[in-house]
Backbone as CSV, one residue per row, in Angstrom:
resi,resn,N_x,N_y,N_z,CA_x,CA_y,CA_z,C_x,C_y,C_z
1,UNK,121.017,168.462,101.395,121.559,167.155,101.768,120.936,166.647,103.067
2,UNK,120.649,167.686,103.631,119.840,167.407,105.351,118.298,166.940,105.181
3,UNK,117.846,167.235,104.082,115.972,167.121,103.560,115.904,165.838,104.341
4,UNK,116.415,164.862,104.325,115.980,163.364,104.578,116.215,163.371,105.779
5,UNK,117.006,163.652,106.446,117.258,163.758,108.052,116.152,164.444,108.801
6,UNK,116.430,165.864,108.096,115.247,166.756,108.812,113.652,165.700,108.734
7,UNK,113.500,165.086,107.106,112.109,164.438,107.212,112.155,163.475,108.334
8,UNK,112.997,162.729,108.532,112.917,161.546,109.586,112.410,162.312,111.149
9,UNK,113.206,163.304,111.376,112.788,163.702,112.558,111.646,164.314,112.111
10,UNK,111.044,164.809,111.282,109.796,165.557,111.262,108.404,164.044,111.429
11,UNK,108.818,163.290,111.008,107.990,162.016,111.086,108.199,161.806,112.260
12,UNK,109.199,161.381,113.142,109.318,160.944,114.340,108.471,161.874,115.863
13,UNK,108.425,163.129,115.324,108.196,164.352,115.920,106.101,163.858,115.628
14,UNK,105.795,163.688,113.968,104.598,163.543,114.125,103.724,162.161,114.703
15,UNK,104.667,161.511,114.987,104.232,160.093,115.130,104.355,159.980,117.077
16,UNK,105.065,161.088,117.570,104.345,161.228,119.323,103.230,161.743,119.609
17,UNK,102.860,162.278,117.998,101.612,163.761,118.613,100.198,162.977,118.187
18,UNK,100.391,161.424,117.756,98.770,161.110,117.382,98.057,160.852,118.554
19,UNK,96.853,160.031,118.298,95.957,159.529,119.375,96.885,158.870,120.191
20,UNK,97.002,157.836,119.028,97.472,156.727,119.911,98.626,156.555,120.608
21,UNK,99.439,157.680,120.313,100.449,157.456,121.094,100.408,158.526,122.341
22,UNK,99.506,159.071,122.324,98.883,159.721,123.307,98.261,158.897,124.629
23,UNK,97.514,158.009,123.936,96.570,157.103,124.795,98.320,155.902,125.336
24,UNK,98.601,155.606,124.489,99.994,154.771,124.623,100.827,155.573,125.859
25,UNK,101.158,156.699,125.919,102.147,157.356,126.891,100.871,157.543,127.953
26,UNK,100.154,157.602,127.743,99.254,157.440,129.353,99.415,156.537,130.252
27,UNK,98.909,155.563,129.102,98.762,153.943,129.966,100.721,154.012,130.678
28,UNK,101.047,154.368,130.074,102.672,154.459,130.507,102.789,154.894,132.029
29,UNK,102.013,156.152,132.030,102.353,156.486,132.921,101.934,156.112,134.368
30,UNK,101.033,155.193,133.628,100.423,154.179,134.907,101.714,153.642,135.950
31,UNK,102.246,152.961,134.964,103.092,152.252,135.110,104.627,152.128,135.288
32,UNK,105.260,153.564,135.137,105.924,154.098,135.315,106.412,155.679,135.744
33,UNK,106.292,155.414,137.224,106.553,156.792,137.823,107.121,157.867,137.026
34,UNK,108.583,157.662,136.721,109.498,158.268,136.265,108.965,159.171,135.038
35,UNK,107.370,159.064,134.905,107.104,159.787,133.694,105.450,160.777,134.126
36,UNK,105.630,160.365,135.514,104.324,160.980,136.104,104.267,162.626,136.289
37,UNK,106.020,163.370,136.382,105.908,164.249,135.789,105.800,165.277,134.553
38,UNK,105.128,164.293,133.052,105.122,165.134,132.163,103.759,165.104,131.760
39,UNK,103.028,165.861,131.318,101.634,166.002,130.914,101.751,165.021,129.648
40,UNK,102.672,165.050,128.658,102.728,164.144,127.247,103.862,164.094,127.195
41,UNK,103.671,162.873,125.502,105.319,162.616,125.066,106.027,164.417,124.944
42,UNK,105.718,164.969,124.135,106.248,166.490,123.833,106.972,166.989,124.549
43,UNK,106.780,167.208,126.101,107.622,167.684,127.732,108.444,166.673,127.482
44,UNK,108.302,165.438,127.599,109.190,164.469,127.911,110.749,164.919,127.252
45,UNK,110.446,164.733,125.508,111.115,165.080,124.352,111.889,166.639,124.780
46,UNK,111.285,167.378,125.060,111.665,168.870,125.500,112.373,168.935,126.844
47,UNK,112.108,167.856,127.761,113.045,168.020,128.960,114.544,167.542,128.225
48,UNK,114.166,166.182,127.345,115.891,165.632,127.124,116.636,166.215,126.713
49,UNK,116.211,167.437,125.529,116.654,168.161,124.941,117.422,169.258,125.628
50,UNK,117.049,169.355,126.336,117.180,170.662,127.064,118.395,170.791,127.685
51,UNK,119.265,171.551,127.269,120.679,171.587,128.197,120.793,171.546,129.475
52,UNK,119.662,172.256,130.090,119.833,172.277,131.599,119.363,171.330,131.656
53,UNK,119.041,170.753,133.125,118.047,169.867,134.128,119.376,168.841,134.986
54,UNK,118.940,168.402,135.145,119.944,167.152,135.902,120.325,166.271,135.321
55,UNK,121.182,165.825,134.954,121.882,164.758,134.027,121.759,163.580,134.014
56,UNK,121.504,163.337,135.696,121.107,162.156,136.065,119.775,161.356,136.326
57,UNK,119.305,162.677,136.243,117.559,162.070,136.358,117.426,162.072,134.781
58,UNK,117.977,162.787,133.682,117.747,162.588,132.572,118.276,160.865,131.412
59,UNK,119.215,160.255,132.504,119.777,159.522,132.305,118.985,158.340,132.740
60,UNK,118.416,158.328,133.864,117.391,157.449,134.295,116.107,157.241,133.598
61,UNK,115.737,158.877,133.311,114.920,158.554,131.776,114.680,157.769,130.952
62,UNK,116.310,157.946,130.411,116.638,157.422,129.038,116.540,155.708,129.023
63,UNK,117.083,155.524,130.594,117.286,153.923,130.651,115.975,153.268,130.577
64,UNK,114.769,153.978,131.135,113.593,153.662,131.283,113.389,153.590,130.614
65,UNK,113.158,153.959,129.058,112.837,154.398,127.692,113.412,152.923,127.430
66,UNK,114.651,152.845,127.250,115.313,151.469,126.641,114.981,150.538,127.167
67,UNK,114.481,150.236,128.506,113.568,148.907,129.376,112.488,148.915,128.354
68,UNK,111.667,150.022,128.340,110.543,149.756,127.864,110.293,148.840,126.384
69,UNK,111.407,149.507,125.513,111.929,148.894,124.255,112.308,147.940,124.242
70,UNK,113.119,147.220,125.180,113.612,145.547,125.288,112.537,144.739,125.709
71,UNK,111.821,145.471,126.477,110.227,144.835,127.333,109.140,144.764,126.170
72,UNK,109.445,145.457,125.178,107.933,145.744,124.375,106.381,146.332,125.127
73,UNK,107.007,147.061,125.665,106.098,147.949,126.519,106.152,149.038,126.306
74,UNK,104.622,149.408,125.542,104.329,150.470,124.774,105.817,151.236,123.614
75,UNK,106.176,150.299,122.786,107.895,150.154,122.333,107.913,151.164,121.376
76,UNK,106.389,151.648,120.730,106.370,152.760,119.512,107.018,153.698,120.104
77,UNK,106.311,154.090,120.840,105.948,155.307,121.618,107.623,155.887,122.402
78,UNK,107.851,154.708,123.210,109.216,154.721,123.649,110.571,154.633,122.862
79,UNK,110.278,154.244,121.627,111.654,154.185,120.952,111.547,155.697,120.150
80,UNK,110.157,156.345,119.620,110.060,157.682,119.231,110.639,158.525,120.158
81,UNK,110.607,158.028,121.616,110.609,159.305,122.640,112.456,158.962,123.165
82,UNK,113.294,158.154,122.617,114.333,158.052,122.679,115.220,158.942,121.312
83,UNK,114.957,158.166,120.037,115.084,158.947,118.722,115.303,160.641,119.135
84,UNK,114.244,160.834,119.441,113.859,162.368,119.593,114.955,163.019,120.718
85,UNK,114.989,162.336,121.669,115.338,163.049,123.229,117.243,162.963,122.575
86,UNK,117.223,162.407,121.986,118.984,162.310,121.870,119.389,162.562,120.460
87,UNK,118.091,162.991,119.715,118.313,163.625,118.428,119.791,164.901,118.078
88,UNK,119.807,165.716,119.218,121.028,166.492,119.139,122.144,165.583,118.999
89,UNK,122.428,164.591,119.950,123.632,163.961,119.642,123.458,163.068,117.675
90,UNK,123.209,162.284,117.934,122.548,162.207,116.692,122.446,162.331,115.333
91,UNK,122.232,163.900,115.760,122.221,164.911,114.388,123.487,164.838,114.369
92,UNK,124.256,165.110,115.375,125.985,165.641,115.779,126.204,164.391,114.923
93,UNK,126.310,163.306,114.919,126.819,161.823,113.945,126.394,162.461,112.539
94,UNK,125.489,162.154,112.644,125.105,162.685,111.037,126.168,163.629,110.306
95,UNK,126.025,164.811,111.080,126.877,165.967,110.441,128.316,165.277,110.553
96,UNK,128.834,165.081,111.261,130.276,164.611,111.217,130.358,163.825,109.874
97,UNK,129.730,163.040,110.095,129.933,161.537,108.776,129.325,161.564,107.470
98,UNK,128.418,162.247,107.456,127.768,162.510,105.747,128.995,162.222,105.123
99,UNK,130.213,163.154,105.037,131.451,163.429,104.510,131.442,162.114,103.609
100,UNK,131.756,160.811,104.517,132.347,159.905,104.527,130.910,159.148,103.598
101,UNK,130.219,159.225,103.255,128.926,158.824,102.673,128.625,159.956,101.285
102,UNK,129.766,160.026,100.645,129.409,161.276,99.439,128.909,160.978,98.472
103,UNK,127.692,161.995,98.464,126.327,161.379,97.227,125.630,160.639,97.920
104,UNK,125.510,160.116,99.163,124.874,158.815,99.005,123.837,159.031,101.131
105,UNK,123.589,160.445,100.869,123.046,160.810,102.821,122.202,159.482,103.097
106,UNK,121.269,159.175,102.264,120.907,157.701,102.546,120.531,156.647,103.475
107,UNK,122.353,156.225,102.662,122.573,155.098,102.928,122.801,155.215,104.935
108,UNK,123.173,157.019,104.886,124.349,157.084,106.471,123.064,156.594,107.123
109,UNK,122.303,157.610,106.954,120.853,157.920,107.660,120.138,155.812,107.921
110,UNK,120.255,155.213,107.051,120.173,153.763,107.028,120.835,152.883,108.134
111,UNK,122.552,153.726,107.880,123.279,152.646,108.731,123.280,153.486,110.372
112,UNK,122.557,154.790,110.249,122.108,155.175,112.183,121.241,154.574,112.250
113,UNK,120.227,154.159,111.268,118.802,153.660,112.075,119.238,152.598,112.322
114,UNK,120.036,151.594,111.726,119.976,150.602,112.057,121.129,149.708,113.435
115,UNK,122.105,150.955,113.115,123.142,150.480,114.713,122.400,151.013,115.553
116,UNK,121.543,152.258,115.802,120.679,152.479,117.002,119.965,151.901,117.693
117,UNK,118.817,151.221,116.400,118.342,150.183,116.683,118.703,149.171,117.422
118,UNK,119.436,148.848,117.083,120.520,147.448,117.363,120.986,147.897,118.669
119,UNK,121.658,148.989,118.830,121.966,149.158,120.227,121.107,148.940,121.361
120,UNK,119.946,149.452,120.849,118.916,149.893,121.620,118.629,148.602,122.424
121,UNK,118.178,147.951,121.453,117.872,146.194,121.762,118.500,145.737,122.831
122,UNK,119.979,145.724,122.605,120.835,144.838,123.569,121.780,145.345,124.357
123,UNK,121.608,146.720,124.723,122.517,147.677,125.691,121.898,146.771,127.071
124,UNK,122.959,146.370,127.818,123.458,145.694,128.783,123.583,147.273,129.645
125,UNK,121.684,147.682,130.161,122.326,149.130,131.409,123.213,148.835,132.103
126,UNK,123.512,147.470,132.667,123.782,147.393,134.393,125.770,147.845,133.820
127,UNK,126.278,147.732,132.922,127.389,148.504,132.627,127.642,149.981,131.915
128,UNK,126.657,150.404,132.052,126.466,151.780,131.466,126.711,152.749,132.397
129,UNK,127.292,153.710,132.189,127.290,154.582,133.076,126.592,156.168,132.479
130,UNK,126.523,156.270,131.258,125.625,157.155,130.908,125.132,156.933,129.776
131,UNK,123.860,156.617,129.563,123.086,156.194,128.330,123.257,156.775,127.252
132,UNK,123.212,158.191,127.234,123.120,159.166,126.411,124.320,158.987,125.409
133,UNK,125.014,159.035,126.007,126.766,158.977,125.836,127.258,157.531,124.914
134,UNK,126.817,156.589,125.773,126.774,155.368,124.941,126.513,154.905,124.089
135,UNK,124.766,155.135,124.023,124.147,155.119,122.636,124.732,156.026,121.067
136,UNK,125.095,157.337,121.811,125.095,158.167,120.538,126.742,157.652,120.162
137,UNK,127.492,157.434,120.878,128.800,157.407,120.456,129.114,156.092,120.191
138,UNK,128.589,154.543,120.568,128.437,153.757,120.092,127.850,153.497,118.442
139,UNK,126.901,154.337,118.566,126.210,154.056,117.246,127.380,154.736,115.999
140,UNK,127.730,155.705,116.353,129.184,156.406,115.593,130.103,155.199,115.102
141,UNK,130.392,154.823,116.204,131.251,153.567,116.410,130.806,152.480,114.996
142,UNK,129.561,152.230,115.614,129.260,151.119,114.560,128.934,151.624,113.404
143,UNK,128.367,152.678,112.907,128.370,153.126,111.711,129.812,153.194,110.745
144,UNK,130.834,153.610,111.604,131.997,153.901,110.740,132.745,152.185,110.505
145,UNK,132.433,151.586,111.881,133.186,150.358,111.524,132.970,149.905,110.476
146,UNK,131.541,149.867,110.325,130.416,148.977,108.578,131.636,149.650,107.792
147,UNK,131.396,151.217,107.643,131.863,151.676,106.625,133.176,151.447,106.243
148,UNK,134.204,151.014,107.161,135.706,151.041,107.074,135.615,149.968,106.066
149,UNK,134.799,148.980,106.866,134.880,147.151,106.388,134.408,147.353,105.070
150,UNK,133.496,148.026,104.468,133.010,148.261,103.339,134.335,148.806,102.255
151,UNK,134.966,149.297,103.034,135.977,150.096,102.659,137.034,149.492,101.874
152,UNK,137.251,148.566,103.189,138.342,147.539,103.135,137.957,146.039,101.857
153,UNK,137.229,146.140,101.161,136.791,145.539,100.406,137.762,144.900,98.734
154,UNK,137.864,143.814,98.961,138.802,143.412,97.378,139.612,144.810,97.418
155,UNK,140.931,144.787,97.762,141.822,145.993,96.741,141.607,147.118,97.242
156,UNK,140.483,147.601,97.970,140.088,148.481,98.384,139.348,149.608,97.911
157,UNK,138.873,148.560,96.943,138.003,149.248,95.910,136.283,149.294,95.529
158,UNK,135.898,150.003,95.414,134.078,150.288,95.554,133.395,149.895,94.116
159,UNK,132.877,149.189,93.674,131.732,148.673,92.620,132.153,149.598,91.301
160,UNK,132.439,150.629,91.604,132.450,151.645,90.413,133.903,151.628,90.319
161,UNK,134.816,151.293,90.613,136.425,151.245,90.591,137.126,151.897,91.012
162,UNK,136.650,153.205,92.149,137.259,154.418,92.809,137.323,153.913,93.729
163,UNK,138.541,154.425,94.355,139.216,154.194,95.623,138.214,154.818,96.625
164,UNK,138.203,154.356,97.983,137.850,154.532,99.202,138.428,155.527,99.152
165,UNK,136.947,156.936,99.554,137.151,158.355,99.649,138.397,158.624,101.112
166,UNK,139.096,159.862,100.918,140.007,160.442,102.203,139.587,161.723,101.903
167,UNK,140.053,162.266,102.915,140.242,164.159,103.090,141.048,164.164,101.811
168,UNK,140.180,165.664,101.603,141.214,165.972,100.051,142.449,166.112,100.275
169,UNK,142.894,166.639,101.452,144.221,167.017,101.605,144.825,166.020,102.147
170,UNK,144.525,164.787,102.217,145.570,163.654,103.122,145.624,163.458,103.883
171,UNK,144.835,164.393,104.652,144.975,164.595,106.693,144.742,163.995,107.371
172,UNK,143.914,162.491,106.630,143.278,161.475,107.530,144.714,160.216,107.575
173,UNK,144.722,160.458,109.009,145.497,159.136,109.193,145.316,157.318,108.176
174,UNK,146.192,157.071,107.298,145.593,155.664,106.450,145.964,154.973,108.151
175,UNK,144.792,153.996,108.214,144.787,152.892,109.371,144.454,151.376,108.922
176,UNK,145.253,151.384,107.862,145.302,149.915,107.057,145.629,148.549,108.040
177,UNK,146.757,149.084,108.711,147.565,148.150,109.172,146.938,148.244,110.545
178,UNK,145.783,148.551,111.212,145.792,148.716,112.605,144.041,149.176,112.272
179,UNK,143.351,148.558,113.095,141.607,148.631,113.529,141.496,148.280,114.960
180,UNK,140.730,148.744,115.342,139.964,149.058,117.186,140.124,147.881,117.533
181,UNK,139.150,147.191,116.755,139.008,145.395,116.825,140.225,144.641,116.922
182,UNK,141.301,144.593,115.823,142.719,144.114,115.793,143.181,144.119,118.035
183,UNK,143.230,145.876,118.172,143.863,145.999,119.054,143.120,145.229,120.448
184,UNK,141.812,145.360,119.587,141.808,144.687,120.906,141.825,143.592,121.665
185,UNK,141.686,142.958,120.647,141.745,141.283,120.694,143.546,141.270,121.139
186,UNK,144.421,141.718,120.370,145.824,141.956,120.872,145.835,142.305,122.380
187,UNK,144.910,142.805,123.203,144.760,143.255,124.524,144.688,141.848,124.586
188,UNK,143.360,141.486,124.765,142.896,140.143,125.067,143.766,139.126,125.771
189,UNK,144.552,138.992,124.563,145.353,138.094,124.477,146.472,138.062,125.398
190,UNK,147.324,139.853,125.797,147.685,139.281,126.708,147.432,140.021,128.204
191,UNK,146.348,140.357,128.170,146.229,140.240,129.683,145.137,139.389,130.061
192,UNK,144.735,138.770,129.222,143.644,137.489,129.983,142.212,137.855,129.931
193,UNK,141.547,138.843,129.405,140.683,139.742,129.218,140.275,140.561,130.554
194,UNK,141.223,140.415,131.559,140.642,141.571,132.617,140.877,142.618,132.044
195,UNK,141.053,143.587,130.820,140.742,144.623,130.460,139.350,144.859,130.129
196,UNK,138.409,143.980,129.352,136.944,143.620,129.272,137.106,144.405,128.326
197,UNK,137.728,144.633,127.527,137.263,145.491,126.065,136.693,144.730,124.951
198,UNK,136.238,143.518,125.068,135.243,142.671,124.266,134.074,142.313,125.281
199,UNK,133.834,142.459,126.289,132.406,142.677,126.876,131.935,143.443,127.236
200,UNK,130.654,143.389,127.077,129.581,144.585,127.338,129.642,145.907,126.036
201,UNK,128.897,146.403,125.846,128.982,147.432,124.905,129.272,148.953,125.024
202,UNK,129.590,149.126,126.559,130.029,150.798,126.959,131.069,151.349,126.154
203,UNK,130.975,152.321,125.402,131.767,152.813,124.239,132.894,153.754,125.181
204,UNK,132.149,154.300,126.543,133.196,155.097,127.613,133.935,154.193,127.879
205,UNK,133.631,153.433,128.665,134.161,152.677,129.604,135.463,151.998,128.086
206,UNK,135.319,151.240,127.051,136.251,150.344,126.377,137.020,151.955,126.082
207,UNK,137.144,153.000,125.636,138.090,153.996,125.409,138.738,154.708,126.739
208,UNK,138.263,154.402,127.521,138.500,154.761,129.241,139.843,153.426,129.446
209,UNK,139.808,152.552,129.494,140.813,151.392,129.035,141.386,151.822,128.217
210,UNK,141.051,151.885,126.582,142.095,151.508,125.734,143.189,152.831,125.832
211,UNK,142.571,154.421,126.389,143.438,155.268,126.866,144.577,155.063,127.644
212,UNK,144.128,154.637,128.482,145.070,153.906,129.787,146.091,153.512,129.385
213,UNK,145.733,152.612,129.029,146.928,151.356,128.314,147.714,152.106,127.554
214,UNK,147.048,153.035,126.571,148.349,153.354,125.542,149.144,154.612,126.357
215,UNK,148.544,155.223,127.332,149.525,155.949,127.876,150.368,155.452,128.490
216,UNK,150.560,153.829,128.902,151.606,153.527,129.291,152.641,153.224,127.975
217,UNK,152.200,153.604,126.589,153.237,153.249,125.464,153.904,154.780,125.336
218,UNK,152.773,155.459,125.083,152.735,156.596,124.754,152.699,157.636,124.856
219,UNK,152.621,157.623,126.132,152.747,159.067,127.311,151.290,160.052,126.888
220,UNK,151.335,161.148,127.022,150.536,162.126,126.723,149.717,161.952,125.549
221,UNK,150.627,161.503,124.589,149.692,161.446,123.087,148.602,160.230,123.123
222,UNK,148.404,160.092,124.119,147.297,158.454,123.806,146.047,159.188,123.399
223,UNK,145.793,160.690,123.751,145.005,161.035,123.930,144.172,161.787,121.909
224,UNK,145.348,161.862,121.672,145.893,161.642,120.548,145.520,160.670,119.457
225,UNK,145.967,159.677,119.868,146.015,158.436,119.155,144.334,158.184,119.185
226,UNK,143.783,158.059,120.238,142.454,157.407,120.628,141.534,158.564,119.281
227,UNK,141.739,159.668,119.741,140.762,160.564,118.605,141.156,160.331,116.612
228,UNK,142.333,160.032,116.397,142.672,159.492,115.126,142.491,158.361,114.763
229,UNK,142.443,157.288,115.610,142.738,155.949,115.493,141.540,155.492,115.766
230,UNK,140.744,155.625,116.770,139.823,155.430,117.219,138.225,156.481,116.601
231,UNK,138.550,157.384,116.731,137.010,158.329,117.138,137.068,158.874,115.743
232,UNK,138.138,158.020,114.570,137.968,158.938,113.428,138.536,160.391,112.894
233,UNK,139.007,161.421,113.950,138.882,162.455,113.604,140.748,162.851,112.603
234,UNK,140.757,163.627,111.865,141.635,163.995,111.505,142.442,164.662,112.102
235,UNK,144.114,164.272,111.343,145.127,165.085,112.563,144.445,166.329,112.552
236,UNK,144.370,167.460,111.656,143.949,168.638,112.096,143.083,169.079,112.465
237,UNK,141.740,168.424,112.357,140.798,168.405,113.312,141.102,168.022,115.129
238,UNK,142.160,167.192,115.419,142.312,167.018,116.712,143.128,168.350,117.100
239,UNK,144.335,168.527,116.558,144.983,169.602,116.719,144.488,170.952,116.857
240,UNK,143.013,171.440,116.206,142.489,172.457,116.444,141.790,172.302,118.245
241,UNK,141.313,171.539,118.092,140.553,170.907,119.561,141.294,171.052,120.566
242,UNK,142.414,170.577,120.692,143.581,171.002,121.576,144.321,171.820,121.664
243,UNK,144.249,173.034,120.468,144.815,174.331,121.044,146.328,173.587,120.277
244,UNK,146.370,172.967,119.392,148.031,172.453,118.533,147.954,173.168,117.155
245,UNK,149.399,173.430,116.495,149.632,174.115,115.864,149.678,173.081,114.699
246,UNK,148.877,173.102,113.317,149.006,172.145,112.590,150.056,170.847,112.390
247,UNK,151.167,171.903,112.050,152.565,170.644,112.238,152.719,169.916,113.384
248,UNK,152.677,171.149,114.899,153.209,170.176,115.665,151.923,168.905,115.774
249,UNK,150.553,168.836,115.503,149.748,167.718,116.196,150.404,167.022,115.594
250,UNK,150.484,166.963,113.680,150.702,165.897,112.946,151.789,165.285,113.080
251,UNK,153.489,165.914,113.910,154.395,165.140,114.236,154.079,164.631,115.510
252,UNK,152.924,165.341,115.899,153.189,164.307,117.585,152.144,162.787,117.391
253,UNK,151.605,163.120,116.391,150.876,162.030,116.131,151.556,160.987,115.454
254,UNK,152.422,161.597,114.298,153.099,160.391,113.765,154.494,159.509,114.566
255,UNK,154.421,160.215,115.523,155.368,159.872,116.637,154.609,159.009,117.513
256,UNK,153.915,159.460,117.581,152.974,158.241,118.799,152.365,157.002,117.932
257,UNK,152.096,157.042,116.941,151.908,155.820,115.838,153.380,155.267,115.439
258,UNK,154.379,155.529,115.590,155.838,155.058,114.968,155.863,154.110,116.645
259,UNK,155.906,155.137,117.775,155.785,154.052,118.854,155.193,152.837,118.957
260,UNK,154.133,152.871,119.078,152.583,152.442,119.145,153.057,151.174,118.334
261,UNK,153.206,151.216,116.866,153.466,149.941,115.901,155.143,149.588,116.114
262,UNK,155.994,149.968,117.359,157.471,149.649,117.256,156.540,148.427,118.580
263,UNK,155.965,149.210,119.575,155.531,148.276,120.680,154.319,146.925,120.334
264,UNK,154.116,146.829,119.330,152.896,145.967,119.077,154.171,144.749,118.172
265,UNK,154.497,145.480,117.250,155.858,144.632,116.234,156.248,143.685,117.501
266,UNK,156.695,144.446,118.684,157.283,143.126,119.485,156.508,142.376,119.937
267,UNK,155.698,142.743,120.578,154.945,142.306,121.532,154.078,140.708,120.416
268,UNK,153.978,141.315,118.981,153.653,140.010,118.350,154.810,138.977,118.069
269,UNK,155.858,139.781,118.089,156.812,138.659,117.760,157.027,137.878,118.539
270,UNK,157.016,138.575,120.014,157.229,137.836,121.360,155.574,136.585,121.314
271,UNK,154.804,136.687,121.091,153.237,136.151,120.884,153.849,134.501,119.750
272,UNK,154.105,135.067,118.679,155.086,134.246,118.003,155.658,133.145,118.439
273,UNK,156.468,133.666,118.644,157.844,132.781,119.453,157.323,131.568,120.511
274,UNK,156.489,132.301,121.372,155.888,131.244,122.561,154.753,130.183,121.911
275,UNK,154.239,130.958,120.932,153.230,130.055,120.418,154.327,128.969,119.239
276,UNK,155.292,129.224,118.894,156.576,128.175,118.585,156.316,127.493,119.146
277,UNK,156.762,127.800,120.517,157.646,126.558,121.283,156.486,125.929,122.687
278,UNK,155.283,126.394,122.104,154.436,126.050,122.993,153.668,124.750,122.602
279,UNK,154.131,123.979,121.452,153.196,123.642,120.639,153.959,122.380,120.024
280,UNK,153.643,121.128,120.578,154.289,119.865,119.863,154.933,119.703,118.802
281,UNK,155.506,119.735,117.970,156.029,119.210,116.472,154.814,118.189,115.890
282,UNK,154.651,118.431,114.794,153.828,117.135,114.373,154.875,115.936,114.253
283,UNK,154.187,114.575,114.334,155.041,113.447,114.410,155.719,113.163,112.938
């Protein structure tokens, strides 16, 4: 099921090692310090990888890499040497989500190239606080959203007449009634958008907020909520992560979702009401 993944990186891997992108990462390095310590693309690729080194000079890297790509300066070369350097995270998407793509590795492998891409383009650094982080978990982000919306389709039903796949066992929270997007525009609305969870694209920074906030609904479990609701993962997948005992995650979860939709129920009704009486009668 991995053949097509593994080929992509095996292409991506052969497409730093030609001439020209040889002669391409030179002229680079004319022109950009930040790369005057690697003999070729290959070191470069092998420093990002690399668990150790400094996080932050690796991060400065990365941003350089994505200038170069928005700049179209030497953009082959630099978007290969991004692909590659954050391939671990990456792969980590891949493996998580195939699941959710059954029969069909593909299409997943399609919809990373193409939110990466996309990220790549229009990541706004000057709100980033770690590239690495952003990109790979953004692109997650946007991959699953496509897929939900795909999901969410007529009835909720797929071309062939089968229901939108779940965990065999049920374990996945249904989030019919409630999406990232919904909530957040519900933010929006009422605090005026100084929460900023519709600008800029930092995938930390908007779950760094939307945490916040729900721990003032929800006490402890926001933390909770954000990994089910948000990041996808299943109650018992979170519950292993945290050291919870099957039952108890899944009641503390369905407890913090019984909250969660008792505090939103009002808060729209109250939204309601003002937008009543805020608003002329027609004549």
């Amino acid at each position: 099921m991995r053949a097509s993944w593994e080929a992509l990186h095996a292409g991506l891997d052969r497409s730093v090692r030609t001439l020209q992108a040889e002669q391409s990462f030179q002229e680079a390095k004319l022109q950009h310090p930040a790369l005057a310590g690697f003999d070729d693309a290959e070191k470069v690729v092998d420093h990002l990888v690399n668990g150790r080194g400094d996080g932050d000079q690796k991060d400065r890297l990365l941003a350089m890499l994505v200038t170069m790509v928005q700049r179209r300066e030497h953009h082959e070369v630099a978007s290969a040497l991004l692909w590659l350097g954050l391939w671990p995270g990456l792969s980590g998407v891949y493996g998580r989500r195939v699941r959710h793509f059954k029969g069909e590795p593909d299409e997943l492998i399609a919809e990373i190239a193409r939110a990466f891409t996309e990220l790549v383009e229009r990541i706004d650094l000057t709100t980033v606080h770690r590239v690495a982080a952003t990109l790979v978990r953004s692109t997650e982000r946007d991959v699953m959203y496509r897929k939900k919306r795909a999901w969410a389709e007529p009835a909720h039903v797929h071309d062939d007449g089968q229901d939108a796949p779940d965990d065999a066992d049920g374990d996945r929270l249904s989030t019919s009634w409630f999406d990232t997007h919904t909530l957040e525009r519900w933010l929006e609305r009422e605090h005026s958008s100084v929460l900023g969870l519709t600008t800029g694209i930092s995938f930390d920074e908007d779950i760094e907020v939307l945490c916040a906030w729900l721990e003032s609904v929800v006490g402890e479990d926001a933390e909770l909520l954000i990994a089910v609701l948000v990041l996808d993962e299943s109650r018992r997948e979170v519950g292993e992560r945290l050291g919870l005992a099957t039952d108890s995650g899944r009641k503390r979860v369905q407890r913090a979702v019984a909250r969660l939709k008792k505090h939103l129920a009002k808060s729209l009704s109250r939204f309601a009401r003002a937008d009543r009486f805020s608003h002329p009668k027609a004549p």
